[in-house]
Structure formats: C-alpha cells, structure tokens
N, C-alpha and C positions, 0 to 999 in steps of 0.2 A: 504494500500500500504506500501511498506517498504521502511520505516524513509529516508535511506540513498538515497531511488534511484530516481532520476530526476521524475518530474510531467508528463507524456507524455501529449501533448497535441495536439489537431486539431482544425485548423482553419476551418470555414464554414461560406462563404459570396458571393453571386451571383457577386457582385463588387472588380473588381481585388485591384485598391486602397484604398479601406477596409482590404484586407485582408493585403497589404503591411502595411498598418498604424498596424497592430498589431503584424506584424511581428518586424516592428522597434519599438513597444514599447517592447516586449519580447528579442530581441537582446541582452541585458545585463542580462538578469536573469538567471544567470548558473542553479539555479534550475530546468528550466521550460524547457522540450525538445519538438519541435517541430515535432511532429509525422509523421504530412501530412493536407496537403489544398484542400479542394471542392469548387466548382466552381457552384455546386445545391446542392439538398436537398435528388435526387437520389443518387449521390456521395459517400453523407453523410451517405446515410444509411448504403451502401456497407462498406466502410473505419469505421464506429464505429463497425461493427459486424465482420470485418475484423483484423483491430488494436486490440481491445477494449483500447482505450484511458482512462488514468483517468481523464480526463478534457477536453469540448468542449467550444471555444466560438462560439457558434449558432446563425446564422442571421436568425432572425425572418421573414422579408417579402421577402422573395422569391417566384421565381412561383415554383405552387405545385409539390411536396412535399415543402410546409412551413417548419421555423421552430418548429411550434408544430407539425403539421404533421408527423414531419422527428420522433419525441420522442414518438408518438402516435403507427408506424409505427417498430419501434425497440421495441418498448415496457419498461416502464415505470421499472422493473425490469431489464432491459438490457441495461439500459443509464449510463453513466460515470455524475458526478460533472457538470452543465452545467451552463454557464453564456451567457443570452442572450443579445445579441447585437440588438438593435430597434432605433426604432424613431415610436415607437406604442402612439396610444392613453392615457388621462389621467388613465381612469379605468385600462387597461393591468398593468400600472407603479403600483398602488395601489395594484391591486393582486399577482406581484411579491416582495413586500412589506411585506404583509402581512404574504405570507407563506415564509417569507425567502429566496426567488432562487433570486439571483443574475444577476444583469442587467446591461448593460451599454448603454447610451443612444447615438447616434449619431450625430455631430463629436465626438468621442472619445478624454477624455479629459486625459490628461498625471497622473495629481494628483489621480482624482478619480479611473485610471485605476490603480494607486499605491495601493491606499488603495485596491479595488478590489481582487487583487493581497495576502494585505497581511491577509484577511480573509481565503482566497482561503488556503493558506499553512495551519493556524487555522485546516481547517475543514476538509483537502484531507490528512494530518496527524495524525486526531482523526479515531481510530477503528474503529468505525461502525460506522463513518459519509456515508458511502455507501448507507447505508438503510435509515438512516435518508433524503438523497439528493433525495432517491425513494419518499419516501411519501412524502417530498413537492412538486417535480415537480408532484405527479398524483395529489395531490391536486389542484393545480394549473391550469394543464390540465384543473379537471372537473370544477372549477368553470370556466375560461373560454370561455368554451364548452357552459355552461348553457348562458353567455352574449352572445355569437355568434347565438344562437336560440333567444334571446330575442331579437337581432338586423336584425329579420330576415324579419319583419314587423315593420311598420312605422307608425305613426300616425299624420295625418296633416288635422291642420284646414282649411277649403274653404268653401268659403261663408257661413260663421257660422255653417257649418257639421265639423263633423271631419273623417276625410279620412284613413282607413286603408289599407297600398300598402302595396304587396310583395315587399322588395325593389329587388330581381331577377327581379322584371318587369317594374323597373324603367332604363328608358337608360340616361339620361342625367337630367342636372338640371344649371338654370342658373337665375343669381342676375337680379329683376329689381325694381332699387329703396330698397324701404323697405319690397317687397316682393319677394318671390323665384316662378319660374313656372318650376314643376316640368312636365318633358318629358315620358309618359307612354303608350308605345306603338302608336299608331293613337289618345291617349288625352292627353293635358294637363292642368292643374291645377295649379290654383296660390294661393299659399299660403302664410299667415302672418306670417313668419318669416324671419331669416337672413340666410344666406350660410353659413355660420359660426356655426350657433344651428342647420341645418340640416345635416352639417357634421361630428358632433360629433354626432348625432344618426346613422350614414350609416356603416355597415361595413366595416373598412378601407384595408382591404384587394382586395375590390373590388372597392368599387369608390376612385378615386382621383381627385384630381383638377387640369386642364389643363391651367387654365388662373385663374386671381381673383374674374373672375366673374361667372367662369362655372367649371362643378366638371361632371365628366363620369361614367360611367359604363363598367369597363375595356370588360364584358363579350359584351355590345353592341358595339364597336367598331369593326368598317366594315375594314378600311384602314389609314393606316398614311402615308402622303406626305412631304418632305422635302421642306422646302422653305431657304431663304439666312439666313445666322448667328445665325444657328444653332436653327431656331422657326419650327416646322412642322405644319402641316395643318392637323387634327383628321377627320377623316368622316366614320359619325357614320353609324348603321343599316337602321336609315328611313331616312338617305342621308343628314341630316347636315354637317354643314362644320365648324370646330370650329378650331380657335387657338392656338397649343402647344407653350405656353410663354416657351423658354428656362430657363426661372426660375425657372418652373416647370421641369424639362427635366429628371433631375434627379429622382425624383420621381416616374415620368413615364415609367425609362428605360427599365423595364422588359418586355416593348411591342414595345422597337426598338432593329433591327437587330444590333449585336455583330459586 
C-alpha cells in the first residue's frame, strides 16, 4: 500500500456494541480510515470483494458464514491484513500465535488494542507483507480445519467403555455431581467427567452453555421462550425445557431474535 495513504479498514461483528467499541477505539487514529461495517459474514464477503480493504477486524463466531468461513469463502489470496476478534477456545488462541495472525480477545482491551494497532502499521507498511499475511492466515485456516475434524467425534468413558459420539448427534449435556449425562438422541449416558473437560472437547461453535450446569447443541434447539429479566426458557428437539441464565444470554445471542 502506499506509505502516505490512510489504512482502509472494515469493521465485521454480528454485535452492534462490538463494532461501536472499535469504532471508538479507532476514532483518534488519523491513520486508520474506516471503510464500512457488516452486521454478518454475508456482508463481509460482499464489502471485502467490493472495497478491497487493507485491513479487516473479523468477528470470529458469527452465524455462518463464520469468520473463517467468510476468508475460506473470498479466498485466502483475496483477503486484506486480518485481525481476528474472539473469545474462541484455548487451542484457536495458540494457533493464531503461532503462525503470526493477529487476535484480539473479547472485551476489547484499550492497551493491547494499542499495541495491536502498532504492529499493524509495522507490517501493512512492509512491501510484501500482503503475501506474507496470505500464507499465515491459509496456514492457519488448515490447521484449524484439521482440529475442527478432530473435534468432530468424542470420546467418553461409561461404565468402564469408552464411548465414541458424533458430537452432531449429541443434543444436550448437563452437570450431575461429579458426572456429566450426556443427551443422544432417545439415550443417555453418564459419564466420569466434568462440564468443564467436556466442553473444551465440543466444538464451540456449536455447543454452548445455557446455565452452569447445562451446555446445548445450538443445531438441537426446537424453540426459545422468554420468561421475566431477561432469562428464556430453551426447548430443545426431544422436548426439554432448560434455562437460559441471562449470564449466558450473550453468548447465546445469535439464536435470539434482533
């Protein structure tokens, strides 16, 4: 890009006060021009192939198109400088580590989005940092790619077997005690571990936790009901009725209506 002329950049985050929070930290940066804001992952794809921006800050969990999705789907050669915005698992954080690509975790913290910021000039003002920002994010991608197949199947002990689930055919999962009973269509299973160890194997894209004690499967969810200050009521496929703790709410948003 040339030296003298402002960073363009685009915002991308399913959450409006997400994307405000970044717009008021970019507010003082004369360098840094605000291109345009998406609201999906659709959006995104349009406005990067449309703009081409040299800089995106890409929200990772949206509904699909995701943020890998959205760079999968432009193609790894047609993507700008990208720094993704998460609140992803510990392994995701390690492999953007690794090869380099730039993350910011959620709440957005003012200092590290400084530093953030002053690599970003670094590497969007070196010549062929273009190419160089290709081959980490496809790196990236594929490894990824490979943990999302590996977390595609599960392995849990019960009654001294060990149990391998699709987790797609897992609808629900909920704490009792020092054991989890995992929900699998018309069976369930209780297994010796915590909610806590079986949610770090689940892909978090698709389960989440609606209460402390219980964790869904976004795809098995039937209907969500509203109940007083702001808790809903989840009722899943085989007609549970579970608790959305407003603690959780956030979390969950992308499966309540706007």
């Amino acid at each position: 890009m040339n030296s003298g002329a402002p960073i363009r950049t685009l915002i991308v985050d399913d959450e409006a006060p997400a994307r405000a929070r970044l717009r008021h930290l970019l507010k003082n940066e004369t360098d840094f021009l605000i291109a345009g804001e998406c609201a999906n992952g659709r959006e995104a794809v349009a406005a990067i192939r449309r703009e081409r921006p040299d800089l995106v800050f890409l929200d990772v969990q949206m509904p699909s198109p995701n943020g890998f999705q959205v760079c999968a789907e432009v193609g790894v050669e047609g993507m700008p400088c990208i720094v993704f915005v998460t609140a992803y698992d510990r392994y995701a954080l390690q492999a953007f580590e690794v090869h380099a690509v730039d993350y910011l975790l959620k709440p957005i913290d003012s200092e590290r989005f400084r530093g953030t910021l002053r690599l970003l000039r670094q590497r969007l003002r070196a010549e062929a940092d273009k190419s160089a920002c290709g081959q980490r994010l496809g790196a990236l991608l594929a490894e990824l790619d490979l943990y999302r197949r590996a977390k595609e199947r599960l392995a849990v002990k019960v009654d001294g077997r060990v149990l391998f689930l699709h987790t797609a055919d897992i609808d629900w999962l909920e704490a009792e005690g020092n054991y989890v009973r995992l929900h699998v269509g018309g069976a369930a299973h209780l297994s010796r571990d915590t909610l806590c160890a079986l949610e770090a194997d689940l892909p978090g894209e698709r389960f989440l936790r609606v209460s402390r004690s219980a964790i869904v499967n976004v795809d098995a969810v039937k209907e969500l009901q509203p109940l007083f200050y702001g808790d809903h009521v989840v009722i899943m496929r085989d007609g549970t009725r579970l608790t959305l703790s407003r603690n959780f709410r956030d979390r969950f948003k992308r499966l309540l209506p706007h």
